[in-house]
C-alpha positions, -999 to +999 in steps of 0.1 A: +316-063+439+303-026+439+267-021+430+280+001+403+298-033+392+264-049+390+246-027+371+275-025+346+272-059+343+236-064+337+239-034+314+262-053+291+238-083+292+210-065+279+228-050+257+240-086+247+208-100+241+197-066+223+225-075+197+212-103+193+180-097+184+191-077+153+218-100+145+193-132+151+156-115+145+145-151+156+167-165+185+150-179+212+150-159+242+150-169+276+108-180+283+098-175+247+078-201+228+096-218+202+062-222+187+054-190+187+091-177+173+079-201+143+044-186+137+065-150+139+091-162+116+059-173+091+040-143+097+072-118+087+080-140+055+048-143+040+040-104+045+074-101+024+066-119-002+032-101-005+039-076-030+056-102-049+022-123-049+008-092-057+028-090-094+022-127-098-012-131-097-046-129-067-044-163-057-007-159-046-014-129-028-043-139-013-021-171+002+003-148+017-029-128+031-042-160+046-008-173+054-006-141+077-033-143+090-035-173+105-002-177+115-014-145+136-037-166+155-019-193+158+010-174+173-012-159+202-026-196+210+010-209+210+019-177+235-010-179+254-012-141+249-039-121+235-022-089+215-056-072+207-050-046+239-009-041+229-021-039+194-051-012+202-022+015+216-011+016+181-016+051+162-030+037+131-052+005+145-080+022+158-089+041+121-082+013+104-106-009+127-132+019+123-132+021+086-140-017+085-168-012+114-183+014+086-181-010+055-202-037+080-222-010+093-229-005+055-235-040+047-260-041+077-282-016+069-279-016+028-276-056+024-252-073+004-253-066-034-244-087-064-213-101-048-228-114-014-223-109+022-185-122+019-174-105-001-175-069+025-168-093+054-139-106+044-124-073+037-114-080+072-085-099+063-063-071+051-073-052+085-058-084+104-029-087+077-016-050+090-023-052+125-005-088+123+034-076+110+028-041+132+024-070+160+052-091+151+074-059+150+075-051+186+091-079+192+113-083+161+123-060+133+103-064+102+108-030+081+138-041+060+125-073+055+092-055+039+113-030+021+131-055+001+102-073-007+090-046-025+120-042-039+115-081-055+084-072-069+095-048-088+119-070-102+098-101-106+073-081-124+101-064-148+116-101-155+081-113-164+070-083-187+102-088-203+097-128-207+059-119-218+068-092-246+098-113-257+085-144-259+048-142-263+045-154-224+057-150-191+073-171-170+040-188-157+028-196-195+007-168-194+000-144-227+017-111-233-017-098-233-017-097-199+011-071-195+002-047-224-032-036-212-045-021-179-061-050-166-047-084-150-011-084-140-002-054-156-030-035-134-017-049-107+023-041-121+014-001-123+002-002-086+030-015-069+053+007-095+032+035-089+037+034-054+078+016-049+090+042-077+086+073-062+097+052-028+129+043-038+137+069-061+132+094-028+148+075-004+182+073-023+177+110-031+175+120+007+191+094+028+229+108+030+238+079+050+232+054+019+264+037+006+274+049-034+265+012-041+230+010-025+221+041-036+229+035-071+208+000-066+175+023-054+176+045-081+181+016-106+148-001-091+132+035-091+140+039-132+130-002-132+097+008-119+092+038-141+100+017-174+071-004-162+048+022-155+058+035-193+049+002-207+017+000-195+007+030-209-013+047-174-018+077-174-030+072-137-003+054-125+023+077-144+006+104-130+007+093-094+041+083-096+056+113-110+037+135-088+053+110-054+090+116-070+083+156-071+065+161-035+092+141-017+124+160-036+102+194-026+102+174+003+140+171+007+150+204-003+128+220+023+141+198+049+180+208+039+186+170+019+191+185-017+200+158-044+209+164-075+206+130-090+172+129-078+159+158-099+177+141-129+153+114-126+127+133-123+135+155-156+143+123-171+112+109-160+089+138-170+105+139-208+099+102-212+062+106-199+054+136-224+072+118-253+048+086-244+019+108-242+023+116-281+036+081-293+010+062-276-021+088-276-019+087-237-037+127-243-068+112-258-095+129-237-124+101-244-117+081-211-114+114-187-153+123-205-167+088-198-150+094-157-171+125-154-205+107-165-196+079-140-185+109-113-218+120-117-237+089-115-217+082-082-226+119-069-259+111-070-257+073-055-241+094-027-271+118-023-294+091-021-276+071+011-253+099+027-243+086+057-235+048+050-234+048+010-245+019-006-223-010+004-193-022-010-207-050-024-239-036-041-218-007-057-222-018-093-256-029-085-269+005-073-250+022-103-270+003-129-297+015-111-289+049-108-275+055-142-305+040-160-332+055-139-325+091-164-324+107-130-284+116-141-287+134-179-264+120-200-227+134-204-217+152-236-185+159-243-171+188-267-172+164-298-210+155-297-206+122-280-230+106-253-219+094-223-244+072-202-234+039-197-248+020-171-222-010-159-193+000-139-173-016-105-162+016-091-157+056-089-130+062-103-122+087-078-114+083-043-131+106-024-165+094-046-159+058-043-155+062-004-185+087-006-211+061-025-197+033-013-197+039+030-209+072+031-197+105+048-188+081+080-165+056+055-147+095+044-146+102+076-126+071+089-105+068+063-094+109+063-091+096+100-062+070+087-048+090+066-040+120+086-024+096+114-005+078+087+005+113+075+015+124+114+038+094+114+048+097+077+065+131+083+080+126+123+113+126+121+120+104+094+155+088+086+167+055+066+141+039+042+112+060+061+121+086+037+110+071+010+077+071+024+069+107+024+057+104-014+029+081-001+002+109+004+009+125-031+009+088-051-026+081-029-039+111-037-033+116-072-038+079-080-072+084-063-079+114-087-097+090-113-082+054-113-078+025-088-111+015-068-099+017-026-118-014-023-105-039-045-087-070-032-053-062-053-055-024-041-067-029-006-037-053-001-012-027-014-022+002+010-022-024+037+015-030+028+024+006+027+001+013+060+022-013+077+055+002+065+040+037+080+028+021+112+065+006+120+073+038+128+047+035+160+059-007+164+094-001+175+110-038+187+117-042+225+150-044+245+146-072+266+113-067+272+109-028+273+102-009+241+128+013+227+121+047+235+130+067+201+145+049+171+149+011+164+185+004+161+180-020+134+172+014+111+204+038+125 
């Protein structure tokens, strides 16, 4: 046997067990852990399910947090393998690390507020949640597995609106009230919409390789998500997710993938939201006057504690404080009415929130995160990554005036989203050896 024989061989071997790792994302390979297979096969299913927690309520997506989590650990005892170092190369773990460091740093030199000492630390969780599936995809792929569990959330959360306005109560028993408002499930419904929208809508307007049949099923999830977002009546959310469809068709057409169909949407999408604005009073200015008064109020809890801002957890503490001090005049708007109240939970803004919250070093970190995740966003992408490049636009105009960046519900969303991002820099290995450009699971 030549040594060209050989090395033909051994080539079709690898490429054997390569095979089967997309085939079999959990086969047992030749000196792996059967333990530790298990705590990867945990780790990928519970971060699916996430968004679907997410629409169903905080203690089911705080399981599939913890479930994570610890399954994380668990996995590197199992191994006998620490993946701290491995997980430390990665683009987006070292911004993400430092943004926590700043919210302790925070905590440390501001002490805890109303909500306790916990209540920062454990922000940590989400941290470990990401840094956890970005793990377990370089050595299995997990992108498609996330992608469709986004996709169930959407569709969980359409099934139980439907239940809860036809029947007086979703699935779980719980009251229609919790779906017509902007608070409980359907807050929670308008960020994952706001967000998988614009996601599928754009990746079934650029991806040519998409079958007629999946492509039709994207942009039925898109218009799914969109009739949610209508329902709820946000103009925040409507906003964010409008503004995601349009950046990533701009998007498209610049890069040479014009669709048609997707601009339909998007006119269909635009006349639906102005007709909403005048049936449901969406353009009622009172809310947008009572955000400047708070903006204010957070200005100046920035100016007081400018490098660490106040703590997370002392936020609405320090805005009582601030607001009813008089050292902020009162808002007025164009009618005559006063604006000063002195009890609220966040910015509603996110550059403020970040600002009064951790201070210019918490902007600082997370502008650090996001320009990485925007470096990796925009490289070269193909398949289901296309959908993502109407992330930046949804974060940024969602963060114009609603959705507080620290929140449990919210924080757990970008963490998703960040993980989907950071796959792009967690390619799976080939027998050992990373794959140098493109994860054939994605081609």
């Amino acid at each position: 046997m030549t040594v060209e024989d050989s090395k033909g061989i051994e080539d079709n071997r690898q490429e054997k067990q390569a095979l089967e790792l997309i085939e079999k994302p959990f086969a047992k390979l030749p000196g792996q852990s059967v333990w530790a297979l298990r705590c990867d096969a945990s780790i990928l299913w519970a971060g699916t399910l996430m968004p679907v927690g997410l629409v169903i309520g905080e203690a089911v997506f705080e399981t599939m947090v913890a479930v994570v989590c610890t399954f994380w650990i668990l996995r590197a005892i199992a191994a006998r393998q620490n993946p701290i170092p491995n997980i430390l190369r990665l683009n987006l773990a070292a911004p993400w690390l430092i943004w926590f460091a700043v919210v302790v740093a925070s905590l440390a030199v501001n002490g805890p507020g109303s909500k306790g000492w916990a209540h920062d630390l454990v922000l940590v969780r989400f941290v470990l949640f990401g840094l956890a599936l970005m793990d377990v995809n370089t050595r299995r792929p997990v992108g498609r597995h996330l992608v469709w569990g986004l996709a169930a959330a959407l569709a969980v959360g359409a099934v139980n609106t439907l239940a809860a306005l036809s029947l007086g109560h979703d699935l779980l028993g719980r009251s229609a009230a919790r779906y017509t408002g902007k608070l409980d499930q359907a807050l929670n419904i308008s960020g994952i919409a706001a967000y998988s929208t614009p996601f599928f809508c754009v990746w079934a307007a650029l991806d040519k390789k998409l079958s007629p049949t999946l492509r039709l099923l994207l942009f039925a999830l898109a218009i799914v998500g969109a009739a949610q977002l209508l329902q709820i009546q946000s103009r925040t959310a409507l906003a964010a997710a409008f503004a995601g469809v349009a950046f990533g068709l701009v998007y498209g057409h610049l890069a040479g993938r014009r669709s048609l169909a997707g601009w339909i949407i998007l006119a269909g999408f635009l006349v639906a939201g102005v007709a909403a604005t005048f049936i449901w009073d969406l353009h009622n200015l009172i809310s947008v006057y009572d955000r400047i008064w708070i903006w204010r109020v957070s200005l100046a809890m920035f100016y007081e504690n400018p490098l660490l801002g106040t703590g997370v957890s002392a936020f609405r503490d320090v805005f009582t404080q601030v607001a009813s001090s008089g050292a902020v005049e009162p808002y007025i708007s164009p009618g005559g009415r006063v604006f000063a109240g002195v009890e609220q939970t966040h910015a509603h803004n996110l550059v403020l929130m970040l600002l009064a919250s951790t201070g210019i070093a918490g902007l600082l970190a997370f502008a650090w995160l996001f320009v990485r995740a925007c470096r990796l966003v925009f490289t070269s992408p193909e398949g289901w990554r296309l959908g993502l490049v109407s992330w930046p636009a949804v974060l940024l105009v969602a963060g114009l005036t609603g959705y507080n960046i620290y929140y449990s519900w919210y924080q757990a969303l970008i963490s998703f989203f960040l993980i989907l991002i950071g796959l792009t820099n967690t390619l799976p290995p080939q027998n050992g050896q990373h794959y140098e450009k493109k994860d054939r699971q994605e081609k």
